[in-house]
VOBA-1610 file (N, C-alpha, C; in pm, whole numbers, padded with zeros to 5 digits, always signed):
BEGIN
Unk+11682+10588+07862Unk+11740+10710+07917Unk+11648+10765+08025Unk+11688+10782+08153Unk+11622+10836+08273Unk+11592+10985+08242Unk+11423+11015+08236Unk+11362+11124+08217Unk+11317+11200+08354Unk+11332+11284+08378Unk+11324+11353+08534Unk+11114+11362+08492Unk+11090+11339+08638Unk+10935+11336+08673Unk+10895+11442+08597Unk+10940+11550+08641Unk+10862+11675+08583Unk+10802+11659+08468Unk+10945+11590+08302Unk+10904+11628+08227Unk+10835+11510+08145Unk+10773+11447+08192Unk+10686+11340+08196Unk+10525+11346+08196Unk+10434+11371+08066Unk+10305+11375+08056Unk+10237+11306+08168Unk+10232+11174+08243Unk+10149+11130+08317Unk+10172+11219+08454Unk+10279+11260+08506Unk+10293+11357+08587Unk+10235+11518+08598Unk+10250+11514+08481Unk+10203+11688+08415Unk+10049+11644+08457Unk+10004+11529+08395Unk+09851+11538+08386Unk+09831+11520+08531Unk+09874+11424+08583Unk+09847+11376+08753Unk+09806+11505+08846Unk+09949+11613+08795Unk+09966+11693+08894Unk+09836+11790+08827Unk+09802+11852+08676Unk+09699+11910+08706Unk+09566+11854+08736Unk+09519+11730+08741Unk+09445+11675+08835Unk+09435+11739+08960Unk+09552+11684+09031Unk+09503+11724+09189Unk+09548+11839+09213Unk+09543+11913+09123Unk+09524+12069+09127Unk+09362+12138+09125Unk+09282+12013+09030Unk+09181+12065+09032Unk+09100+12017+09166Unk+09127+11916+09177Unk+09056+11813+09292Unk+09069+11856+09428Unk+09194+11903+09475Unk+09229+11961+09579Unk+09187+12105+09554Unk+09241+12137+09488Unk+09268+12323+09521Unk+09245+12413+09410Unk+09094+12353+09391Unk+08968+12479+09329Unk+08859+12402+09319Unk+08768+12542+09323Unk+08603+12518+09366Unk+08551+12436+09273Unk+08469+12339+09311Unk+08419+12311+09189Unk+08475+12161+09103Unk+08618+12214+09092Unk+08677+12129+09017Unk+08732+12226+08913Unk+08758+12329+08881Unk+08764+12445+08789Unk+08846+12535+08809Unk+08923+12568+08727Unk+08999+12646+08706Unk+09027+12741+08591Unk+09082+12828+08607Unk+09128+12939+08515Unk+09324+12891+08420Unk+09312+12924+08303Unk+09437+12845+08241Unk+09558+12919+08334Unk+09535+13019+08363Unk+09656+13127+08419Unk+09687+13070+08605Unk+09570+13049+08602Unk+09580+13002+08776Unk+09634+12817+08756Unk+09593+12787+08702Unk+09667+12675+08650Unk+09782+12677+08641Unk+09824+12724+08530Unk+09982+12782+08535Unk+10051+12838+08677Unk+10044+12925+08739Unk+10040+13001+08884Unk+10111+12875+09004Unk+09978+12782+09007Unk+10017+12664+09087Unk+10102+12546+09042Unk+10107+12489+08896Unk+10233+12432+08871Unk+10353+12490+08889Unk+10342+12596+08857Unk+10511+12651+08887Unk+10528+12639+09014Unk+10432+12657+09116Unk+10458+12665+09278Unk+10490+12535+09263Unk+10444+12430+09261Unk+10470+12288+09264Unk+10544+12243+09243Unk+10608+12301+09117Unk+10737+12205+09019Unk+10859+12155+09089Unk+10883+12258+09178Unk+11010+12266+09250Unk+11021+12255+09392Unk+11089+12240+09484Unk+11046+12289+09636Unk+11076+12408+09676Unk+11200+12459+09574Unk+11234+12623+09634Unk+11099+12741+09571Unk+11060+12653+09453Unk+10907+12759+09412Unk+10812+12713+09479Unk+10804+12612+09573Unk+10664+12627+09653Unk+10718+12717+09795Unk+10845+12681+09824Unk+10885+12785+09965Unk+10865+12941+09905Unk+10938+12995+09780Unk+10899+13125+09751Unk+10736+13171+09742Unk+10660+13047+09674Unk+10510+13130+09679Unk+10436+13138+09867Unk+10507+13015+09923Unk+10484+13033+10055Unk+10495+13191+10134Unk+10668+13192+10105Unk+10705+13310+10162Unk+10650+13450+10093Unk+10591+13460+09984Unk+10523+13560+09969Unk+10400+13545+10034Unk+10341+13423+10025Unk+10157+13468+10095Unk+10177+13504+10266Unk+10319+13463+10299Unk+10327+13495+10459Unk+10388+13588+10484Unk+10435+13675+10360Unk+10465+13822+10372Unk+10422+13900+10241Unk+10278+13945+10283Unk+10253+13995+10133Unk+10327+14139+10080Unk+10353+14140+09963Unk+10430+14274+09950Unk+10395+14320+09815Unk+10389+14409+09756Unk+10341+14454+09645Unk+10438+14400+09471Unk+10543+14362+09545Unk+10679+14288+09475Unk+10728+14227+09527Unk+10757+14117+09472Unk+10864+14012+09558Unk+10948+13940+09429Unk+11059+13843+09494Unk+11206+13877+09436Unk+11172+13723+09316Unk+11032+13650+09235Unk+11053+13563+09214Unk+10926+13578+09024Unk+10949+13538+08972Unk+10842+13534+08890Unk+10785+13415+08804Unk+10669+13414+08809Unk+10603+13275+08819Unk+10621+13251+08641Unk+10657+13155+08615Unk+10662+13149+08420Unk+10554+13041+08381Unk+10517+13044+08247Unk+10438+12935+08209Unk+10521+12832+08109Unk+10512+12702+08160Unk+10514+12604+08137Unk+10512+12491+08011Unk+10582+12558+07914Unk+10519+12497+07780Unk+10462+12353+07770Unk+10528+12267+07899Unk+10501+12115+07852Unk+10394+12061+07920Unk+10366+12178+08013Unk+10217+12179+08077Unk+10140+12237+08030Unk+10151+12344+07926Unk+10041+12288+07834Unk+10000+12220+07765Unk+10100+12110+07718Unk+10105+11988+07620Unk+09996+11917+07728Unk+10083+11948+07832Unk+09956+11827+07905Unk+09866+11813+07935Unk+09818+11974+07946Unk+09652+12001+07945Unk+09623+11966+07841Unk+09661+11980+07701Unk+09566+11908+07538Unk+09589+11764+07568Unk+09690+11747+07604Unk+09685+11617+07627Unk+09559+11532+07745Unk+09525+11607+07837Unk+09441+11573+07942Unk+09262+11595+07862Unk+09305+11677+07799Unk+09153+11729+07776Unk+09146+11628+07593Unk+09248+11597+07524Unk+09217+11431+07449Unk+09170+11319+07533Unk+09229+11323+07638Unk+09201+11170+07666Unk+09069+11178+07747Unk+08984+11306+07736Unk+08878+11380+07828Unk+08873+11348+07959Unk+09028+11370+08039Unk+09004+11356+08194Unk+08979+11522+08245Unk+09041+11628+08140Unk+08909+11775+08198Unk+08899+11799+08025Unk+08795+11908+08057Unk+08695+12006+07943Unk+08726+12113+07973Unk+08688+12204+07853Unk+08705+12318+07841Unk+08584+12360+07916Unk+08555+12476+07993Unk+08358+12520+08027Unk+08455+12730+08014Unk+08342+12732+07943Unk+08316+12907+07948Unk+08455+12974+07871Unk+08504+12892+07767Unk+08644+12963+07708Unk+08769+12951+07753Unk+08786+12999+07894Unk+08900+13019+07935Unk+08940+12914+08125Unk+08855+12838+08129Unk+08848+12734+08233Unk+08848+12605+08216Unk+08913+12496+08237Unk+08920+12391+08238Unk+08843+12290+08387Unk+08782+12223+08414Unk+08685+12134+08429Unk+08724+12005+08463Unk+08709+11977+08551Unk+08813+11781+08600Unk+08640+11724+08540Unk+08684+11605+08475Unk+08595+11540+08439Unk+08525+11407+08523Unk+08462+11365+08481Unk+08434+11241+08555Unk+08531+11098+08598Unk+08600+11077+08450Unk+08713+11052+08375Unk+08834+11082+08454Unk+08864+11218+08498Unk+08979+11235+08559Unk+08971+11268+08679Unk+08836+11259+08772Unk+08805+11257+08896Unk+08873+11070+08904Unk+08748+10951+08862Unk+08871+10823+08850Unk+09010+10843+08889Unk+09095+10907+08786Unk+09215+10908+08776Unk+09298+10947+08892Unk+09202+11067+08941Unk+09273+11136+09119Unk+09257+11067+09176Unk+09115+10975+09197Unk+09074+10888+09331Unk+09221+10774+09321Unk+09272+10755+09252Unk+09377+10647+09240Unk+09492+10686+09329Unk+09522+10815+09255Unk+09640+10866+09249Unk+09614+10896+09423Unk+09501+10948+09473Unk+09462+10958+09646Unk+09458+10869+09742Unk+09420+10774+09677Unk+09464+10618+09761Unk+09570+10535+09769Unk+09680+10579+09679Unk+09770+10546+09735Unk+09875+10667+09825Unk+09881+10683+09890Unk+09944+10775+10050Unk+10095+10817+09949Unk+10173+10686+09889Unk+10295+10711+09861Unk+10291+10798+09747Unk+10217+10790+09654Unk+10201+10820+09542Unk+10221+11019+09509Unk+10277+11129+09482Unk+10291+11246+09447Unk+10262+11317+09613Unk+10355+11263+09721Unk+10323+11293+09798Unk+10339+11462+09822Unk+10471+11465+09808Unk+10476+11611+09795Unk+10381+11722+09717Unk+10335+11699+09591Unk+10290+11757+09575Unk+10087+11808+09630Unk+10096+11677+09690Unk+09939+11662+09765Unk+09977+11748+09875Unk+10071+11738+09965Unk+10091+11805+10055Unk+10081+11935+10078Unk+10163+11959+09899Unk+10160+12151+09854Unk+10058+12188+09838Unk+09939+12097+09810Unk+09836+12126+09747Unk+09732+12121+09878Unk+09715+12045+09953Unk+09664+12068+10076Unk+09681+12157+10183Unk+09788+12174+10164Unk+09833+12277+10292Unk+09785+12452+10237Unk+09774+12447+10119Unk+09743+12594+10011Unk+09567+12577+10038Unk+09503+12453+10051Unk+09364+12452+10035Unk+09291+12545+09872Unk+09234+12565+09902Unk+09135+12672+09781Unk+09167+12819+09848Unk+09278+12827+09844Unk+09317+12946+09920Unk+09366+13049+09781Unk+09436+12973+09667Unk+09449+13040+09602Unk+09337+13093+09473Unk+09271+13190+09519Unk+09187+13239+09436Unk+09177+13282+09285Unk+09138+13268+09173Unk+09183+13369+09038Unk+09185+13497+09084Unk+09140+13558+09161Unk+09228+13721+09165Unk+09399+13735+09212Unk+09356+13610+09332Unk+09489+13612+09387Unk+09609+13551+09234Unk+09585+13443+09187Unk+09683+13402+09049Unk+09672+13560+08996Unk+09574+13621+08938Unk+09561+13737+08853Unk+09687+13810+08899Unk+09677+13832+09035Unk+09756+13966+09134Unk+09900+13900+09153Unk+09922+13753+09090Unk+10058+13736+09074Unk+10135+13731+08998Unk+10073+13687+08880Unk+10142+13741+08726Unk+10133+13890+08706Unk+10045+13997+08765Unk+10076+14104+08730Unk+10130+14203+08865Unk+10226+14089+08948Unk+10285+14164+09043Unk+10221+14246+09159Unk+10048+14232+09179Unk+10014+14305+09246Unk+09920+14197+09386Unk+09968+14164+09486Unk+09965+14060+09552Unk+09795+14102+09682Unk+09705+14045+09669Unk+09625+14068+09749Unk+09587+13898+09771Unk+09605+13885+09923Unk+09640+13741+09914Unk+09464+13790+10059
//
């Protein structure tokens, strides 16, 4: 039976990979900013809406970002197979393990193109205050 990408663990994990790899410092992230950028990703009309808010910031805008239940499966799932770690409680950590796993997924060009694209073109632009200021509606981009 044909399972759509999304809801597919090696995807879930792929994509929070080059979430960490691309687009945060370090390699590190916050679980909420995590969340924040899959939802931008998942879809193309939720990466045009988080677009169109950072290119019109407004104190409200017409969209709200949700969390992901099967992306969190895939973070326990990522952090079993130790491609990230937990560091400081509430941050997750690309590992050595799942640095490997991106370099793959980066060399091939065809491979999650779209979402490299979303993820490049955003850079480390999205900050944890900025995720913070979008789950609680208050946008300082």
């Amino acid at each position: 039976m044909p399972i759509a990408a999304e809801l597919r663990p090696d995807w879930k994990i792929s994509t929070l990979l080059l979430i960490l790899q691309i687009s945060s410092y370090g390699g590190k992230s916050s679980l909420k900013r995590l969340h924040v950028l899959n939802w931008a990703i998942r879809y193309p009309q939720f990466g045009a809406e988080f677009k169109e808010a950072r290119a019109n910031p407004l104190p409200l805008f017409g969209f709200s970002v949700r969390f992901e239940p099967a992306f969190s499966r895939a973070i326990d799932l990522a952090v079993a197979e130790q491609l990230v770690s937990w560091v400081g409680g509430d941050r997750l950590q690309i590992t050595q393990k799942g640095r490997r796993w991106v370099t793959g997924i980066l060399k091939d060009e065809s491979l999650m193109r779209p979402e490299r694209d979303f993820l490049t073109g955003i850079s480390k632009t999205v900050t944890e205050t900025v995720a913070e200021g979008l789950l609680s509606s208050k946008v300082s981009w």
